[in-house]
C-alpha positions as CSV (number, residue, x, y, z in Angstrom):
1,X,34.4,-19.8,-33.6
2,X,32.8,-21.9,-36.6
3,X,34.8,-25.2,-35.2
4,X,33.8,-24.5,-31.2
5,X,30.1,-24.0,-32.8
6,X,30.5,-27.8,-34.6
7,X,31.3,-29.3,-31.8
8,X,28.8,-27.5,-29.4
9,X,26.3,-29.1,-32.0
10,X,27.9,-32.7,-32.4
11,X,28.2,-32.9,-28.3
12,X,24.4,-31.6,-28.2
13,X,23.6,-34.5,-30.7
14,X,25.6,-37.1,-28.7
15,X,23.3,-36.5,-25.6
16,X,20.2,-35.9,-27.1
17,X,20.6,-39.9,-28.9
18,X,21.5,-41.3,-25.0
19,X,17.9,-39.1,-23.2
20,X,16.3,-40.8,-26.6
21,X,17.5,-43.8,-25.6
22,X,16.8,-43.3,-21.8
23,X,13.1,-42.3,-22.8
24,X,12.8,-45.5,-24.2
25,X,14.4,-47.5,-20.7
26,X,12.5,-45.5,-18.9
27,X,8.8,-46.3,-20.8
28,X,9.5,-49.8,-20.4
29,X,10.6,-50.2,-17.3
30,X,9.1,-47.2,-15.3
31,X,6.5,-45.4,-17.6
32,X,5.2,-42.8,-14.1
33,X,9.1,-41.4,-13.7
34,X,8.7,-40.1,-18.0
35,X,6.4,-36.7,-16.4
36,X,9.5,-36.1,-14.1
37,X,12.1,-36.4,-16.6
38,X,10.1,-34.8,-19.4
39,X,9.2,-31.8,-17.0
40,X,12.8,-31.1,-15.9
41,X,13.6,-30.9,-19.7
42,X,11.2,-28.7,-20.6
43,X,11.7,-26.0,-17.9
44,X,15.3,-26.3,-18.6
45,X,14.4,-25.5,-22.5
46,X,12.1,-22.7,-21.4
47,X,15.3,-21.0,-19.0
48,X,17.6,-21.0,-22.3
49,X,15.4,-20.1,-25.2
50,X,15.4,-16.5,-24.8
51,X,19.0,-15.4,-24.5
52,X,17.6,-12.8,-22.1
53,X,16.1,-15.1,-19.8
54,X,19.4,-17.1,-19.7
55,X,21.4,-16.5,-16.2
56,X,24.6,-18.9,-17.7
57,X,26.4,-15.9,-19.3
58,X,26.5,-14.7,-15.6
59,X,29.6,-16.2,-14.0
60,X,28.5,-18.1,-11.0
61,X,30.4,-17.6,-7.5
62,X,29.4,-20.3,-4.4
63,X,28.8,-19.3,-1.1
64,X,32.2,-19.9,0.2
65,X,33.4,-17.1,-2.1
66,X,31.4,-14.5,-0.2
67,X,33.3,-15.4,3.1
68,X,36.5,-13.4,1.8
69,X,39.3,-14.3,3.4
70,X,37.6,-15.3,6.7
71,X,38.1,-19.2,8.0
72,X,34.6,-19.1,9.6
73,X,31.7,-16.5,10.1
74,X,29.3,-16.7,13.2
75,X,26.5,-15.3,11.1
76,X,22.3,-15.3,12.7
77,X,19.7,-16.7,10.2
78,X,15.4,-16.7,11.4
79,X,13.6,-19.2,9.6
80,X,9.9,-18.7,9.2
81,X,7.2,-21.2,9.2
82,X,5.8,-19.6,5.7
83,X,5.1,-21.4,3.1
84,X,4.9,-18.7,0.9
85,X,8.4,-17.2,2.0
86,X,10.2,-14.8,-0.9
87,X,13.9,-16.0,0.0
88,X,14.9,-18.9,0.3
89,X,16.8,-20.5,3.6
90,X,20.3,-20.8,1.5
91,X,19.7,-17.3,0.3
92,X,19.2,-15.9,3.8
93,X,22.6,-17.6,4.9
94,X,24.4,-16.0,1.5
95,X,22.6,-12.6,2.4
96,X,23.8,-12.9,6.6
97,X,27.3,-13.9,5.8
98,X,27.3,-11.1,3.2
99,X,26.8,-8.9,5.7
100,X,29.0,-10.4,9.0
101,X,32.0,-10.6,6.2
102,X,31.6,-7.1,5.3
103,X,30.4,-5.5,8.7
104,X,27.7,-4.0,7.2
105,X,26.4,-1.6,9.4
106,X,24.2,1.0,7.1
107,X,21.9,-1.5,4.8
108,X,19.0,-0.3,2.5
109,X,16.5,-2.6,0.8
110,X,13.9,-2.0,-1.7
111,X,10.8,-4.1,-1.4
112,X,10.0,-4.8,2.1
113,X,6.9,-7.5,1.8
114,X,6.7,-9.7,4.7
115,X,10.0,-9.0,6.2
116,X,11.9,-11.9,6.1
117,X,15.0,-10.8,4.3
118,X,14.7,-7.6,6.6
119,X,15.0,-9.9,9.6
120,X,18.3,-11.2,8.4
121,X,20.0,-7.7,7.4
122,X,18.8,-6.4,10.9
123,X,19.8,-9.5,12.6
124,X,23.8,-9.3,11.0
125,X,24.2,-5.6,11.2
126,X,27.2,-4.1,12.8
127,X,27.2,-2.4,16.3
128,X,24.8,0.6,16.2
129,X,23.5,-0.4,12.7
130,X,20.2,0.4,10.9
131,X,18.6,-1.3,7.8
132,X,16.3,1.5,5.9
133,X,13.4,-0.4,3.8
134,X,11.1,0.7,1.2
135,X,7.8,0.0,0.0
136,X,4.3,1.4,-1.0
137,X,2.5,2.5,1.7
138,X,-0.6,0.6,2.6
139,X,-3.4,3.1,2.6
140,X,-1.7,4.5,-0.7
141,X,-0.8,1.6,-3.2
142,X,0.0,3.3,-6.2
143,X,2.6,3.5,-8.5
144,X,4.4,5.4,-11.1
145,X,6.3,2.9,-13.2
146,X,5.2,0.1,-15.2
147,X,4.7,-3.5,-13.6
148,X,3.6,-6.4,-15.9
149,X,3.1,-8.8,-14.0
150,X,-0.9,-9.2,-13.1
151,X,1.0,-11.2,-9.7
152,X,2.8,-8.2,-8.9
153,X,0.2,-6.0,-9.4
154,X,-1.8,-7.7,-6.9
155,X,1.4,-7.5,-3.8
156,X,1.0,-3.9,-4.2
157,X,-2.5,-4.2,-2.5
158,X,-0.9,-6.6,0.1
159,X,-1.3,-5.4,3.5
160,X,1.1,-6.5,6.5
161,X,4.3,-5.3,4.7
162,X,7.2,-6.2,7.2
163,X,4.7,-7.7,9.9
164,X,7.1,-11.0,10.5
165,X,9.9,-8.6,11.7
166,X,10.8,-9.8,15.1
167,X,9.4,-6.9,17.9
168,X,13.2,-7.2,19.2
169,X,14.8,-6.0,15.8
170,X,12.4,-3.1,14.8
171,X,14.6,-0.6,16.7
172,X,17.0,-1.4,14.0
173,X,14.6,-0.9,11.2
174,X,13.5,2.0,9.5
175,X,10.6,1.7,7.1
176,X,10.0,3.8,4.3
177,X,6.3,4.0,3.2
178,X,6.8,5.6,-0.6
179,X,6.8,4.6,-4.1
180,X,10.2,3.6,-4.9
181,X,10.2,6.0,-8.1
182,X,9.5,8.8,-6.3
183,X,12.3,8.1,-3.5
184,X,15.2,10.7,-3.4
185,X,18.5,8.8,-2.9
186,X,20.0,12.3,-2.1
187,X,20.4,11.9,1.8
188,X,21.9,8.2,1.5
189,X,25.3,9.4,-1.4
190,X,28.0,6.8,-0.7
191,X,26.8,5.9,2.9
192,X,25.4,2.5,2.6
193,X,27.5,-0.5,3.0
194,X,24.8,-3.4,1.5
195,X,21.4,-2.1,-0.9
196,X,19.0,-5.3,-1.8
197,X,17.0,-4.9,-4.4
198,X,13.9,-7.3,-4.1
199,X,10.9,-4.7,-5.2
200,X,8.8,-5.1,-8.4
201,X,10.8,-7.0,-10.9
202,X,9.8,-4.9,-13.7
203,X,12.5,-3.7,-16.0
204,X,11.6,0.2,-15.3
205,X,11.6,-0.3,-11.8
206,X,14.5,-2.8,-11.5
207,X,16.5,-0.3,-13.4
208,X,15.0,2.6,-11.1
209,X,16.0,0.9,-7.5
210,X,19.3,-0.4,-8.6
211,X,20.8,2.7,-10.0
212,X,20.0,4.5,-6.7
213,X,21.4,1.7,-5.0
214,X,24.1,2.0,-6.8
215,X,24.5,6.0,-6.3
216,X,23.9,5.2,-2.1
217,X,26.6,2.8,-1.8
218,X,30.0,3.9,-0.3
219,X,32.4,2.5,-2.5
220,X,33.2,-1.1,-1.7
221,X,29.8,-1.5,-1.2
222,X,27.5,-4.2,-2.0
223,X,24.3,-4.3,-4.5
224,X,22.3,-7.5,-4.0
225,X,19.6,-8.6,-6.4
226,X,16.9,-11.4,-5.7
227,X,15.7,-13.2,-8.2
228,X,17.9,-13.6,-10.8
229,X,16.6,-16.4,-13.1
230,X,14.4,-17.1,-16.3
231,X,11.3,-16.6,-14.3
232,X,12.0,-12.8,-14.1
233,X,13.6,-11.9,-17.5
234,X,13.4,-8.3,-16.9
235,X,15.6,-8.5,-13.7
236,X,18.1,-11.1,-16.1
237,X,18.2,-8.4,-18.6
238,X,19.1,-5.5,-16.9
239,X,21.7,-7.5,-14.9
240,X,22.9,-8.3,-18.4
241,X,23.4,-4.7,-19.2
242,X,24.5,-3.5,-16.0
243,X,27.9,-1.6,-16.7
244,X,29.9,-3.3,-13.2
245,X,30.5,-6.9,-13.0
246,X,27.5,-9.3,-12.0
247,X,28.0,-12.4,-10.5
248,X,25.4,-15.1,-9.3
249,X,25.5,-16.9,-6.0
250,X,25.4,-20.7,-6.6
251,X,22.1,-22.7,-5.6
252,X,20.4,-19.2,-5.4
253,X,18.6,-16.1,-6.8
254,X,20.8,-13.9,-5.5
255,X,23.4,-11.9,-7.7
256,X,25.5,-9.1,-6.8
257,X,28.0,-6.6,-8.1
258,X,30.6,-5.1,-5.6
259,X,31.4,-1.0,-6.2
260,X,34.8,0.2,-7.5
261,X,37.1,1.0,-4.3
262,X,38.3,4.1,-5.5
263,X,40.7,4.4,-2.5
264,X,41.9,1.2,-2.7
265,X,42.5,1.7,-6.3
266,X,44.4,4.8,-6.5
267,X,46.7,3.2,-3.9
268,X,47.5,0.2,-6.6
């Protein structure tokens, strides 16, 4: 441990004497690109100095992984015009071929907002499949748990929760107007084949809408999270401490733990 530690520190030393030295290139012969490489440096500090916020202890999967043992998988993807979009385009593809690859046809979701991820679960279900999603009602935004974020805070006032799902695809949506704290999971034991949890990224309610995912899933199910990285180190931290294994989806926010086949495993 002491001798992998040394040589963490010498290799660390190594490259911080070349960016010293590229600093110095880089002043001389083009002083406007120090900002960029000054900026990426720092935000990189900022993702790794709280071991909490720091996503690398998560082993990383790619996108190809999630195809399973499939050659090729015709999955649907809507791309909005939205600048202010909360997945992003790669996401959606991960979250669509997620779904064909696993012919998801009962999906919850917790935190609804606009609608776009909703568009893509509803888009890749299965024959005869529904996605149930949940969020505060818009005439009622309170809530019961804690949310820290003055940002967050502010979406629960939001109104037009789920107004970019397509007119074509709300018959395969059902929207769920409550207070994720006070939802009762009770109805939905072991019948869901996909949960996403993309609400308020508080610790209390992170840890509230993922353990009733995790109670709805059938087993072999899949729990999604978005935004896994140092930006929301409450969603890092309980990922961190979640008791199945977590893996993140290379080039994304997403991360996701697959339940224990029971079935499967008694037969091994």
């Amino acid at each position: 441990m002491a001798e992998d530690r040394q040589k963490s520190v010498m290799d660390a030393g190594r490259k911080l004497l070349v960016l010293a030295y590229n600093l110095i290139r880089i002043s001389r012969a083009n002083p406007s690109g120090l900002r960029h490489v000054l900026g990426v440096a720092l935000s990189g500090s900022s993702d790794v100095i709280s071991p909490e916020a720091d996503v690398r202890s998560l082993p990383e999967i790619t996108l190809a992984e999630l195809f399973g043992d499939k050659q090729s998988i015709r999955a649907v993807v809507e791309v909005f015009n939205d600048g202010a979009a909360a997945v992003s385009g790669l996401e959606c593809i991960a979250l669509s071929v997620l779904m064909v690859a696993n012919r998801c046809r009962r999906v919850f979701e917790f935190g609804t907002y606009k609608g776009i991820s909703t568009t893509q679960l509803a888009l890749n279900l299965a024959p005869g499949g529904m996605v149930f999603t949940i969020d505060l009602p818009e005439d009622d935004p309170r809530y019961s748990l804690t949310i820290s974020s003055p940002a967050e805070r502010k979406l629960t006032k939001e109104a037009g929760k789920g107004r970019l799902v397509p007119e074509d695809l709300l018959a395969k949506v059902t929207f769920l107007r409550m207070d994720s704290a006070e939802f009762d999971p009770a109805p939905f034991l072991e019948s869901i084949d996909l949960a996403f949890v993309d609400g308020a990224h508080s610790y209390d309610y992170v840890k509230n809408d993922s353990l009733k995912a995790w109670q709805m899933l059938r087993p072999g199910g899949w729990l999604v999270w978005h935004d896994c990285s140092p930006r929301h180190r409450d969603v890092v931290r309980f990922l961190k401490s979640f008791p199945s294994a977590v893996n993140r989806v290379a080039g994304t926010d997403l991360a996701l733990s697959q339940k224990p086949d029971t079935d499967r495993g008694s037969k091994g």
